[in-house]
C-alpha positions as CSV (number, residue, x, y, z in Angstrom):
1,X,5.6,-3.2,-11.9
2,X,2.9,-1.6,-9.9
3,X,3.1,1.4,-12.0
4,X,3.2,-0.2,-15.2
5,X,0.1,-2.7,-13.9
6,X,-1.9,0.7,-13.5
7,X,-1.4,1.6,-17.4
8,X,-2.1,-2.6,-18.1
9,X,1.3,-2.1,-19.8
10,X,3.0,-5.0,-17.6
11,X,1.6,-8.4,-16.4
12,X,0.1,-8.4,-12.9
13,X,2.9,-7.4,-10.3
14,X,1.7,-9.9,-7.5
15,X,2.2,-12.9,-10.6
16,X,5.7,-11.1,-11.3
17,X,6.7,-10.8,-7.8
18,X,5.7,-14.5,-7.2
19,X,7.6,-15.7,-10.1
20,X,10.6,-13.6,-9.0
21,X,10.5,-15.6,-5.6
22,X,9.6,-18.9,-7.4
23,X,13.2,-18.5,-9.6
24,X,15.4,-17.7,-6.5
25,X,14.0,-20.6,-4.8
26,X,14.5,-22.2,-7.9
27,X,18.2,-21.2,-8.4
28,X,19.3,-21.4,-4.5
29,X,17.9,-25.0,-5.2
30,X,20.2,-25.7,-8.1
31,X,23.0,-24.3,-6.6
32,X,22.9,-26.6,-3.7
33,X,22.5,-29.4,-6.4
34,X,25.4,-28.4,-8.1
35,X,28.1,-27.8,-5.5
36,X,26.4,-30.6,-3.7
37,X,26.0,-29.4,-0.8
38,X,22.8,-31.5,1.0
39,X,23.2,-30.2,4.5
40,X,21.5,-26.9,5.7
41,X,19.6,-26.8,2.4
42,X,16.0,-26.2,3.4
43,X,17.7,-23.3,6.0
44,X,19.8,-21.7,2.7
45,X,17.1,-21.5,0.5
46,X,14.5,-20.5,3.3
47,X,16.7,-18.1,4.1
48,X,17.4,-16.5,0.6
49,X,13.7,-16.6,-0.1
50,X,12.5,-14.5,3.5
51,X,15.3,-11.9,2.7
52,X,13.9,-10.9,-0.8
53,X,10.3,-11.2,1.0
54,X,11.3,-9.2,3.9
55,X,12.6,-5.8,2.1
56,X,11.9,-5.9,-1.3
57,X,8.4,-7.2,-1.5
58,X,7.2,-5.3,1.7
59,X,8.8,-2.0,0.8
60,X,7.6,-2.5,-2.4
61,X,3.7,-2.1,-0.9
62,X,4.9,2.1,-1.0
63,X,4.9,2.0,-4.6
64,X,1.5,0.4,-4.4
65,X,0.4,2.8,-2.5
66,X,1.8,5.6,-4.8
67,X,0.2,4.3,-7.7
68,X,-3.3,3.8,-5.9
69,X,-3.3,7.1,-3.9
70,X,-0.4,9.4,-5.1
71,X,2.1,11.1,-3.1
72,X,-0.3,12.3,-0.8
73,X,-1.1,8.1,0.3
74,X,2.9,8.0,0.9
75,X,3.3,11.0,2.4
76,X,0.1,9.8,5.4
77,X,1.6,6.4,5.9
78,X,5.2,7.9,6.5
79,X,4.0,10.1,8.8
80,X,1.3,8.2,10.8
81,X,4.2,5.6,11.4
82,X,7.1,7.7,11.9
83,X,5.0,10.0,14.5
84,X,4.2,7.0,16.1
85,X,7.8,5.9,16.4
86,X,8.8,9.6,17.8
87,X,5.8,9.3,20.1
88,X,7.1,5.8,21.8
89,X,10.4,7.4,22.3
90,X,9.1,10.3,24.4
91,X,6.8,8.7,26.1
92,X,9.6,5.6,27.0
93,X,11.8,8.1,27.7
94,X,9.8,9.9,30.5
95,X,7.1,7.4,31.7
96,X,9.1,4.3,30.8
97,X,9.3,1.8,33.6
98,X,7.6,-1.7,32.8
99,X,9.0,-3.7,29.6
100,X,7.1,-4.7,26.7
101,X,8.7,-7.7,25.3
102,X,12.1,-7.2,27.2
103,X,13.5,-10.7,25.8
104,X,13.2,-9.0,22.3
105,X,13.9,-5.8,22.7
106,X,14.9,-4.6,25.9
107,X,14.5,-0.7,25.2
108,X,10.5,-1.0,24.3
109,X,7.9,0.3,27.2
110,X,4.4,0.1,27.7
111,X,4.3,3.5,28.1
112,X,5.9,3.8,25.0
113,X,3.9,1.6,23.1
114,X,1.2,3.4,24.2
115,X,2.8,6.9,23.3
116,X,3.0,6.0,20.1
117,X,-0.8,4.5,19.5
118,X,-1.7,7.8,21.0
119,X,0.3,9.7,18.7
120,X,-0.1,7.7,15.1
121,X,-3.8,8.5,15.7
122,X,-3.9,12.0,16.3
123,X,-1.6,12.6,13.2
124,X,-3.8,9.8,11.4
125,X,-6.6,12.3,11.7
126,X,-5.4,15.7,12.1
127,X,-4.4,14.6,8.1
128,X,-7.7,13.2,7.3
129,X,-9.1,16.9,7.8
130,X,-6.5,18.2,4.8
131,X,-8.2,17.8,0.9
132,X,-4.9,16.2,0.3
133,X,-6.0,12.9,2.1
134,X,-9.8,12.9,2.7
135,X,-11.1,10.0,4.7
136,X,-13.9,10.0,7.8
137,X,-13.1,10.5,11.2
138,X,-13.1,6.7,12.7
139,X,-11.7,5.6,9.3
140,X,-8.5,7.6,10.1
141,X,-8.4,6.5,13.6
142,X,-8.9,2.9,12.3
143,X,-6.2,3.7,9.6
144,X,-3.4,4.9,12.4
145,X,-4.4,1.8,14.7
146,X,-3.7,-0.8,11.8
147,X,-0.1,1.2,10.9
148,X,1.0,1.8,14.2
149,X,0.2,-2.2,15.2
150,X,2.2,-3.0,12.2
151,X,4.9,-0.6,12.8
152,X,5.3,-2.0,16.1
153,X,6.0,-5.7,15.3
154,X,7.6,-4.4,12.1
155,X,10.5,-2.6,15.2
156,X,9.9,-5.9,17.0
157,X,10.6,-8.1,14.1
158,X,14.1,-6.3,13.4
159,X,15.3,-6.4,17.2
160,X,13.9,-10.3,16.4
161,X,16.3,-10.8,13.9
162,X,19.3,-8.3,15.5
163,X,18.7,-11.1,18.3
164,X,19.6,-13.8,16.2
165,X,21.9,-12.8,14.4
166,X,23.7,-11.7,17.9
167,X,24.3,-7.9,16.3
168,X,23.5,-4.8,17.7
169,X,23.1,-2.6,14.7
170,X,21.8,-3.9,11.6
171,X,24.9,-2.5,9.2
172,X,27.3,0.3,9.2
173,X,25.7,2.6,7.3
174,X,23.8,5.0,10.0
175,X,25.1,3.3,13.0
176,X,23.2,6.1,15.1
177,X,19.8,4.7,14.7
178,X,21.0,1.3,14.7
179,X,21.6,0.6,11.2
180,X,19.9,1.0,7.5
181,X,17.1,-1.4,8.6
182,X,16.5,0.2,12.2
183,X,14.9,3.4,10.1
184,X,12.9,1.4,7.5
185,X,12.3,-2.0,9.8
186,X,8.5,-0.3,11.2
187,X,8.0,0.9,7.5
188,X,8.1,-3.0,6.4
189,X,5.4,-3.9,8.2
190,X,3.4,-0.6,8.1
191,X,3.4,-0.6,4.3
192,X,1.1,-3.3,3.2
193,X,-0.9,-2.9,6.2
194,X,-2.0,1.0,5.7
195,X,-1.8,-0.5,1.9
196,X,-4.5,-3.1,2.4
197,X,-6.1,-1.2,5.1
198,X,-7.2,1.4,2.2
199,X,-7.7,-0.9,-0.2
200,X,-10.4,-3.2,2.0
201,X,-12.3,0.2,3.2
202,X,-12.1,1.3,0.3
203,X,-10.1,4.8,1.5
């Protein structure tokens, strides 16, 4: 849709993507009516509706980002927020001590968190300096605080919802990492926030 939006072949991907959502809603509404089943309906169709939100439509913000900035705008965000991710790990693993939200996720530091601002930043703007990805100096380091803050609670938000569903990987595919949606849970949140992010400065 984004792609086709670009060459005004297609109809505006946010009206499609809300329309999509409308439907489901829609349709998980109808098959409650149906089979009758009153109880737990707000909770089934909430439910059905945040799962297409949570992976779809956020991951869905890469595209957006293709089409706006090419491979190059893909390639940044990956890497500003996968850095940033190998930076917390390092830095948890040798100066971790204190907790960052141990009810959540007991395996997150400060230092950590901190490793991996430090880190998302440097990589942030060690690419600006490339022709591939041009933008100024405190842009960039503006650009890898917004993706690493949303990478974060993007991790935080999937430990959130390994939590509650009282699970500790998030499939069996890739049970190393934790699961499918352990390696693309900090994209989630870091897609339409380095999207935005560009599209507000103007990047």
């Amino acid at each position: 849709h984004w792609a086709g939006c670009a060459s005004a072949s297609t109809p505006d991907p946010w009206a499609t993507t809300v329309g999509l959502l409308s439907l489901v809603a829609m349709a998980s509404f109808a098959e409650r009516i149906v089979l009758a089943r009153i109880e737990g309906t707000l909770l089934a169709v909430g439910t059905t509706a945040a799962g297409l939100l949570y992976v779809p439509v956020l991951l869905g913000f890469l595209t957006a980002t293709r089409v706006q900035h090419g491979v190059a705008g893909v390639v940044m965000l990956l890497a500003v927020c996968k850095s940033g991710s190998s930076g917390a790990y390092f830095a948890g693993k040798w100066f971790g001590r204190k907790r960052l939200v141990p009810a959540v996720s007991p395996n997150k530091t400060v230092a950590g968190l901190v490793g991996a601002v430090v880190t998302s930043v440097v990589v942030s703007w060690g690419l600006s300096r490339g022709p591939w990805m041009p933008m100024g100096g405190w842009t960039a380091v503006g650009y890898g605080l917004v993706v690493v803050a949303a990478a974060t609670f993007g991790d935080l938000a999937g430990s959130v919802l390994k939590r509650e569903a009282g699970v500790k990987d998030s499939g069996r595919l890739l049970r190393g990492p934790g699961g499918m949606i352990d390696i693309i849970d900090d994209v989630l949140f870091a897609a339409p926030a380095g999207y935005l992010f560009l599209r507000i400065i103007g990047g």
